[in-house]
N, C-alpha and C positions, 0 to 999 in steps of 0.2 A: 587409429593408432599411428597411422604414417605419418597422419598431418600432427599429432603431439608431437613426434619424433621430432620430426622437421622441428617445430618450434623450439624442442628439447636444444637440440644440437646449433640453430641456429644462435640462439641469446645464447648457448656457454661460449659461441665463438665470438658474440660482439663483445662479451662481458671478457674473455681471455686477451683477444685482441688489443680492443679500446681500452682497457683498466691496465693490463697487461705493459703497451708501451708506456701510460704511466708510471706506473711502479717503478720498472726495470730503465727504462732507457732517455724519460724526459727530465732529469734532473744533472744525468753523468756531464762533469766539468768536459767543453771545449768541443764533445762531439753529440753532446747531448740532444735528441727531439726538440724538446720544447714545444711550447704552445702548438706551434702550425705541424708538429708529426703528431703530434697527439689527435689533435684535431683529425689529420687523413689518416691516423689509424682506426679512427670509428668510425668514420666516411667507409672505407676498406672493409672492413666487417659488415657491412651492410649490403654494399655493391658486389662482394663476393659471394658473400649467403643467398641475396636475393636470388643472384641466378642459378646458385645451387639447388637453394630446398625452395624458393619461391612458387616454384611452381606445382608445390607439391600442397603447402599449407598453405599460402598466399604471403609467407615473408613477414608476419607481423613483428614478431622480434620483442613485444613491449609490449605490454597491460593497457598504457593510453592509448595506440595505435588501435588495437581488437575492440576497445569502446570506443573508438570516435569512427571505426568503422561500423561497428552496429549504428552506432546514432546515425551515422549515412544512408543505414538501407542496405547495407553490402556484406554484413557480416550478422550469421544467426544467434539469437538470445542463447539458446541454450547452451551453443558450445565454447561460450565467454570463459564460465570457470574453469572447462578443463583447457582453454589454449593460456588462462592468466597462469594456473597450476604447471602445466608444462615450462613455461618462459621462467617463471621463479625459481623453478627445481633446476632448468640449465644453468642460470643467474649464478645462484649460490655452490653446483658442482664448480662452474670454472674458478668463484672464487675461491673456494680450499683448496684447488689445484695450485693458483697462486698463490696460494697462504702455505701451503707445502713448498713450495722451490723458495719461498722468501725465507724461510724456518731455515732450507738446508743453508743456506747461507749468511743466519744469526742476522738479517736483516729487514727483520718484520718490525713496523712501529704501529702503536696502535695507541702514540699520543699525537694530541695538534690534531685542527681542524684539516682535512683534504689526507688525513692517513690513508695510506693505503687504496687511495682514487677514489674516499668516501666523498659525498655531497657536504655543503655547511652553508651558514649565515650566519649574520652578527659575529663573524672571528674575522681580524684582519689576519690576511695569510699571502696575499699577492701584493706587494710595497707598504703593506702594513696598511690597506682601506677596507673598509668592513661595510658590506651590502645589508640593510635591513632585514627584517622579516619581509615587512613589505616588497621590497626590490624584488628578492629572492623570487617571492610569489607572483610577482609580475612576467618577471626576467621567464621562471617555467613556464607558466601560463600561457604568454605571447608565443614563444617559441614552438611551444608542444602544439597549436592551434595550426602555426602556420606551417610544422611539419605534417598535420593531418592534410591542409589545404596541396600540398607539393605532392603525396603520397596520393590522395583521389585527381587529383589532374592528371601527374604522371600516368595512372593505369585506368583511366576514362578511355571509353572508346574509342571518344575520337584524338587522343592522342596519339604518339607512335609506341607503340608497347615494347617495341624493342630496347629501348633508351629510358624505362622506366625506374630500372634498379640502380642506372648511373645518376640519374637526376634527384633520387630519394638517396642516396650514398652522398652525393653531393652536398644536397641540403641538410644532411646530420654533418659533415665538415663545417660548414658554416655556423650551425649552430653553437658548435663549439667554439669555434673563433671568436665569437662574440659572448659568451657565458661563461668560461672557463676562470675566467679573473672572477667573476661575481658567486657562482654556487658551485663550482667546477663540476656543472653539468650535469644532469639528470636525465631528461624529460623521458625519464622510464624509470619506474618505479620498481621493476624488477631488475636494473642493476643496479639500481642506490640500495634495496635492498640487500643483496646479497653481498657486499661490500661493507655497509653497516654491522651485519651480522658478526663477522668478522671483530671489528672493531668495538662496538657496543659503545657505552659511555655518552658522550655528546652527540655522535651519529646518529646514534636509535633513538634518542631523544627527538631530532629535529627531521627524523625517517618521516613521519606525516605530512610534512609539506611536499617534499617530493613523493608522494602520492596525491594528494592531493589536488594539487596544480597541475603538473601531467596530465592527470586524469580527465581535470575540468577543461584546461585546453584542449584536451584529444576531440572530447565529447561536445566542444563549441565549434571547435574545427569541422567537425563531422556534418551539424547542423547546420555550419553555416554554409558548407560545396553543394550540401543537399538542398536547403531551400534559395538561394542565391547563384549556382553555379553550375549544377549539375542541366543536363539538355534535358530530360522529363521531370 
């Protein structure tokens, strides 16, 4: 129950934080986040949590991560459901948290693609260019892969383990840097979820891919540090 807990508490903080500075603070004229706080506020959630509860559940935070680390060899089949169940339930308490402070303030939207820090495709919403289906699935895909590959290096043995949580913090920063213009960002299925939820309409519609591709990147990720990378 400790390690649920952890996972509980850790994903309502990436999903509060990360969605959070979205919402609230990357659009305000002249002092506004923008892309590159947005970006280290999910970096932040991750680098924070890791060292907090990391060492309790092992930090997974995300549904793709807990499978592409079983497909590694590092994480057990059976306790999949309930670490995916715990991460969705944190997912979705932080987003009515934020859906409640956005209410008290009459400024909740739940039109337009990227409402409320939801995922999309096919909308033009960043200078009016619109990512395919295709891209979209690439764009998860690649990213979630090469976050499994940074997440099993960083905490390999023969890495330095102490600098594990700032290097996988890291590498969720960059992922966004680079994704945010195209699906605004995913590669966890339990915060597109719980974000969607919220919103419903076109989100939950196009909720599948980001499951999806996460998933299948996490799970390619996994296999490939294991048979290509890993020392035994």
């Amino acid at each position: 129950m400790k390690k649920l807990f952890a996972e509980f508490f850790g994903t309502f903080w990436l999903v509060f934080g990360g969605c959070g500075s979205a919402v609230f603070a990357a659009g305000i004229p002249d002092i506004g986040i923008g892309l590159l706080g947005v970006s280290l506020a999910f970096g932040l959630t991750v680098v924070t949590m890791a060292y907090a509860v990391g060492p309790i559940s092992g930090g997974h935070f995300n549904p793709a991560v807990t499978l592409g680390l079983w497909a590694s060899g590092k994480f057990e089949a059976h306790n999949i459901v309930k670490y995916i169940v715990a991460q969705c339930l944190g997912a979705t308490a932080a987003a009515a948290i934020l859906y409640l402070i956005l209410n008290g303030a009459n400024s909740f939207s739940a039109s337009g693609a990227g409402a409320f820090a939801t995922n999309f495709y096919d909308q033009p919403v960043y200078h009016n260019r619109s990512f395919s289906m295709l891209s979209a699935f690439l764009t998860e895909f690649v990213l979630t892969l090469f976050f499994l590959l940074v997440i099993l290096g960083a905490t390999d043995k023969r890495a330095n383990g102490k600098f594990a949580g700032l290097a996988i913090g890291l590498a969720l920063t960059l992922i966004h840097l680079i994704s945010i213009p195209i699906t605004n960002t995913s590669v966890n299925p339990a915060r597109s979820t719980s974000q969607a939820l919220f919103v419903g309409g076109l989100a939950l519609q196009q909720l599948w891919l980001f499951w999806l591709a996460p998933i299948l990147g996490g799970i390619s990720g996994g296999i490939i540090y294991k048979t290509l990378l890993a020392k035994e």
